[in-house]
N, C-alpha and C positions, 0 to 999 in steps of 0.2 A: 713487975710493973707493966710489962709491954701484954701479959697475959691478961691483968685487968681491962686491960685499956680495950683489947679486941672483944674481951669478954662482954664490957659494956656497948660496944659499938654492934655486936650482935643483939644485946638487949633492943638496944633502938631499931634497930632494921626491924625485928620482928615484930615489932610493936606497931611501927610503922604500917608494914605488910599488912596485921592483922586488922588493923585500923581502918585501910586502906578495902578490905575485903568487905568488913564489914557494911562500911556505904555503902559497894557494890551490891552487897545483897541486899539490903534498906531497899536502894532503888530498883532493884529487881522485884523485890514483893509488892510493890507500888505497882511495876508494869503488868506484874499478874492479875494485882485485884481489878485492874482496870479491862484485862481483857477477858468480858463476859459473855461474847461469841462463844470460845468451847466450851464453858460451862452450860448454855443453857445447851448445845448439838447432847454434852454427855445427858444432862436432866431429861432433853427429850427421848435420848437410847433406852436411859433406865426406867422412863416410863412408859416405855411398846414392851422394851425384852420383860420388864417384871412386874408388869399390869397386873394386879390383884395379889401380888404373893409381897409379903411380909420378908424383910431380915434378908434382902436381896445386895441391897445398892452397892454397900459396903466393897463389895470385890470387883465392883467394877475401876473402883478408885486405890484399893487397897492390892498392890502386885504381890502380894502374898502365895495368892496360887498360878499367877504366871511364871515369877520370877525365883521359882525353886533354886533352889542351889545344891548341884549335882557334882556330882565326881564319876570316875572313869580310868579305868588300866587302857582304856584302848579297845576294847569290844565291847565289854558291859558298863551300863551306866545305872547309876544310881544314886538316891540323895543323898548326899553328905551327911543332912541330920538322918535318923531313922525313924524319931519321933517330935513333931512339932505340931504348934496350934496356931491359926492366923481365926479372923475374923471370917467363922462359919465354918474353915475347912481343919478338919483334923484327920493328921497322918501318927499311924502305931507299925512299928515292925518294917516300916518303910513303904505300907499302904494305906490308902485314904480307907477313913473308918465308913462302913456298911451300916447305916444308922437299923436296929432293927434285928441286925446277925449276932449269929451266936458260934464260932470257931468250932466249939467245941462239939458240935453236932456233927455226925457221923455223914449223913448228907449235905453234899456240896456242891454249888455252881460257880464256878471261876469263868468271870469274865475278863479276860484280854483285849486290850488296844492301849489308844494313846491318849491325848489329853480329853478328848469327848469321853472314853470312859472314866478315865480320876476324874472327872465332873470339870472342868475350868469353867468359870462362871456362876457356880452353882454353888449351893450351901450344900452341906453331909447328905440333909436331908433331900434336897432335889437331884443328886447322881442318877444317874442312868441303872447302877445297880443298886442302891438304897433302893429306888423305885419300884423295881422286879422283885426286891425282900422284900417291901407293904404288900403289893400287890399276892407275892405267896402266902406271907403270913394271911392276909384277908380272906385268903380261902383255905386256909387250915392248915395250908404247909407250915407252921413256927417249925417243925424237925429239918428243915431243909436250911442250910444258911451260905447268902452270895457274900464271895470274895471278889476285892474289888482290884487288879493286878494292873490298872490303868499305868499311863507312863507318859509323859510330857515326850510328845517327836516318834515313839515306836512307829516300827513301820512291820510288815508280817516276818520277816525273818529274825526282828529280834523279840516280837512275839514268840515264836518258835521257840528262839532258845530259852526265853523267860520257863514257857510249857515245857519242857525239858528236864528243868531244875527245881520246877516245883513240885512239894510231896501232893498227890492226886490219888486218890484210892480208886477202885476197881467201880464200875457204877456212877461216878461224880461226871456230871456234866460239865465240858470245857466250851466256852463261847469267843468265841473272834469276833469284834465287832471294828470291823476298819475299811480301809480302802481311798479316804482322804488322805493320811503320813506318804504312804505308797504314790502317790499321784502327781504329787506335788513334788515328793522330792524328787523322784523318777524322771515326769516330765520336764518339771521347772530348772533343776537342781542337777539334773543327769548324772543322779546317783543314786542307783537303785536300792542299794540296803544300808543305806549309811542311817546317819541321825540331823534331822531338821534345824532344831537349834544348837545354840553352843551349848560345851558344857565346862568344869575345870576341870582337868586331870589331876591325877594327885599331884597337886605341885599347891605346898604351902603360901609361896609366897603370891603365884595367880590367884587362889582363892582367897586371899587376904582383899587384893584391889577389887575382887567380884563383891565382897560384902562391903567396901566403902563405896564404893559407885553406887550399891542399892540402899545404904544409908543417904550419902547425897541426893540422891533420885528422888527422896521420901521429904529430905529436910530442907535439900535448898533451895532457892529461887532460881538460884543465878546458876545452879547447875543447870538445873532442867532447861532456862532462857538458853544456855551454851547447847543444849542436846536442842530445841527446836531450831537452833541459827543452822547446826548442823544438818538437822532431818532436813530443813528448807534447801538448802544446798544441793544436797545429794536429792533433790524429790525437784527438779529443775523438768528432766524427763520422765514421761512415765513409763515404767519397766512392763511390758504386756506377755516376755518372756519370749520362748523360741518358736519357729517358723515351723507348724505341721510337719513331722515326717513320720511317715507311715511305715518306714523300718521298724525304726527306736521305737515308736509306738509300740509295733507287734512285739517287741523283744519286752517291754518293759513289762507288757500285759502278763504274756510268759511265763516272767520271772515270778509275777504277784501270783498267779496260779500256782506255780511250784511248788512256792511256797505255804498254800493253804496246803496242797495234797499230801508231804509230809506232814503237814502236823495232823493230818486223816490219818494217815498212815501210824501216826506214832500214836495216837486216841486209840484206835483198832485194836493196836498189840497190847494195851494196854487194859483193854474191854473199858474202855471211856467213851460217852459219846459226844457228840461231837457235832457242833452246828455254825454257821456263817451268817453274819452279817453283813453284807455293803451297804457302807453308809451312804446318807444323801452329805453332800454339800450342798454352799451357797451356789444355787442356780441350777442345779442339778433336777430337778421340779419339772425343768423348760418352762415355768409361769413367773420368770424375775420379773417383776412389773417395774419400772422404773416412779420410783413413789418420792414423797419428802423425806422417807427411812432408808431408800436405796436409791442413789449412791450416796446422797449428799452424807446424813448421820451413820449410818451402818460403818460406811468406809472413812469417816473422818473423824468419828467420835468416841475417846474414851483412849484408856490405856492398852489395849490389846493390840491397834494398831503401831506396830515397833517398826515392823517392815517401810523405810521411808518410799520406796518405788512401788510401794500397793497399789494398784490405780484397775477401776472397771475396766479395762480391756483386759489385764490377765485374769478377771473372772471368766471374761467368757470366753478367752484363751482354755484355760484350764478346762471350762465345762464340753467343750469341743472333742479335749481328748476324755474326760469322763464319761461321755455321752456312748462313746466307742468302747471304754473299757466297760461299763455296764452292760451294755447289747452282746460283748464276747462272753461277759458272766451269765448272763440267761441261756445261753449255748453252750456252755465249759459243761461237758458232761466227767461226771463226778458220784460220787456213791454218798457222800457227804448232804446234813443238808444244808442248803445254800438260799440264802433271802435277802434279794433285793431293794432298799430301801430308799433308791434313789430318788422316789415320787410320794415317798410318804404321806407329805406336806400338800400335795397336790388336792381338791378339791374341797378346801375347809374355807370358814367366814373369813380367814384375813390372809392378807398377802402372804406369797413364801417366805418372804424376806424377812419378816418379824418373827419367825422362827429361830432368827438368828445372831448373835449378839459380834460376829464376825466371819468371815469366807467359810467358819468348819464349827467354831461351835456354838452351840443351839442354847436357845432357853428354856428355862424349865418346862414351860408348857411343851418345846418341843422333845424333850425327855420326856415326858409324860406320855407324848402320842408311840416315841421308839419304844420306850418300856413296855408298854400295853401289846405292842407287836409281840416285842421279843420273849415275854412272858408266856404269848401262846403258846408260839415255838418248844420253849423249856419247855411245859409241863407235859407235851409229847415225848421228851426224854427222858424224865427222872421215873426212877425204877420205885415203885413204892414198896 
């Protein structure tokens, strides 16, 4: 009798509860619809960053290719799923697919970095190395085919070890395109080879809470209303990061060095060759113009910005020791070749800044201008 009774007295609680929630959310989507400031900051982002290109919008709204879901023993990280599809991006084998390649060809260019190479932002078709495969194909290489070894947060050493453990044949060009994971984490983070965001380790029952938070994230109101009361909170001060020091600087540049020159060193033994990228980031140009697209929409608009202490002064915090670590890179004598990217963007019709859909990664169009470089470069490598 006394079990019925509790029994029923939890029916009602819960009923209650849910009941209870539900208003909560009713009146949460009210407050949403009502507030059409960040929609129109996101409408105007996606109409600078995807101006003229088709089958874009989608991922700026859809956290499908931000909000991966990764596993981890503790040194290697990688995605939990190995094959998944969101709206535009598709991953096989545990890499974004290369719209265009074909594996099974004996010529190969494996391109390495981090989320600017898996394309974030981008559809299959606009990646950085999708781009480099048209661009070969168009001139006749269909025998050559790019793989695309991208990785949400790598920074060059665990680039390294990825090139390590991948099968690479004698002749295949290996590409490093980074020097943004590195900078940031290094400087901002003061940890030079770790990994930038979070990730789950094997642990079932953390990964379980990872995919309901990014379910609520997607479906409630009143979650996301509870995640902006908090961003608001914690975004009281703006975070512009650490005070100059020209030790740590020298030490962290160093490190980034060392780390290219093993994997020169391991391309060599290998008869692989071997080329460099640094990238540009946001500001990196020295032509940040302060426009209606930067700071206001760049920095406040859309799902990218997670970081609630984002704020223009650790842009040009960050671009200070950038500016330093490129100028050592034009001097790092090296046998490798090395191309600096940092001013790519510099003398074209439209601002720097629209290059960019956040602090590191670019829009297609600005893929478009990287890929065209970088494809020079290849085609001085690859062995015919």
């Amino acid at each position: 009798m006394k079990l019925k009774k509790y029994f029923s007295i939890f029916l009602i609680n819960n009923f209650i509860f849910l009941f209870l929630i539900s208003i909560v959310e009713i009146i949460s989507r009210k407050l949403e619809a009502k507030n059409t400031e960040e929609q129109k900051l996101l409408d105007l982002k996606r109409s600078i960053a995807y101006e003229g290109i088709k089958d874009q919008f989608d991922l700026l709204s859809d956290d499908c290719n931000r909000n991966y879901f990764m596993v981890s023993n503790g040194e290697e990280i990688e995605f939990a799923d190995k094959n998944f599809d969101c709206p535009g991006v598709t991953v096989r084998n545990g890499k974004r697919v290369t719209v265009g390649s074909n594996s099974r060809l004996s010529k190969k260019v494996h391109i390495f970095g981090g989320s600017t190479v898996f394309g974030t932002g981008s559809t299959d078709a606009f990646t950085i190395p999708s781009l480099i495969q048209k661009k070969l194909n168009q001139k006749g290489l269909d025998n050559v085919s790019v793989i695309n070894h991208g990785f949400a947060s790598l920074v060059s050493k665990q680039q390294l070890s990825k090139l390590k453990k991948t099968n690479i044949n004698e002749n295949d060009v290996v590409v490093f395109y980074d020097g943004g994971n590195d900078a940031f984490l290094s400087y901002i983070y003061e940890n030079m080879d770790g990994t930038i965001v979070g990730f789950n380790r094997e642990n079932k029952i953390s990964f379980l809470f990872s995919r309901i938070r990014f379910y609520l994230s997607k479906e409630s109101s009143f979650y996301r209303l509870l995640s902006k009361i908090k961003k608001g909170k914690s975004n009281e001060y703006a975070y512009c990061g650490p005070e100059f020091n020209e030790s740590k600087s020298n030490k962290y540049i160093k490190n980034y060095f060392k780390n290219l020159t093993q994997a020169n060193r391991y391309t060599d033994s290998k008869n692989i060759r071997f080329i460099h990228f640094f990238q540009p980031i946001l500001g990196s140009g020295g032509q940040l113009e302060v426009n209606n697209y930067y700071p206001k929409v760049l920095l406040s608009a859309g799902n990218f910005e997670e970081n609630p202490n984002f704020d223009k002064c650790l842009i040009e915090n960050i671009n200070q020791y950038y500016r330093i670590k490129a100028n050592a890179y034009d001097n790092f004598k090296n046998s490798f070749s090395k191309n600096n990217l940092t001013q790519i963007f510099n003398g074209k019709n439209i601002p720097e800044s629209h290059f960019y859909i956040d602090n590191i990664h670019i829009t297609p169009k600005g893929s478009e201008i990287i890929a065209e470089e970088m494809t020079k470069q290849i085609l001085t490598k690859i062995k015919f």
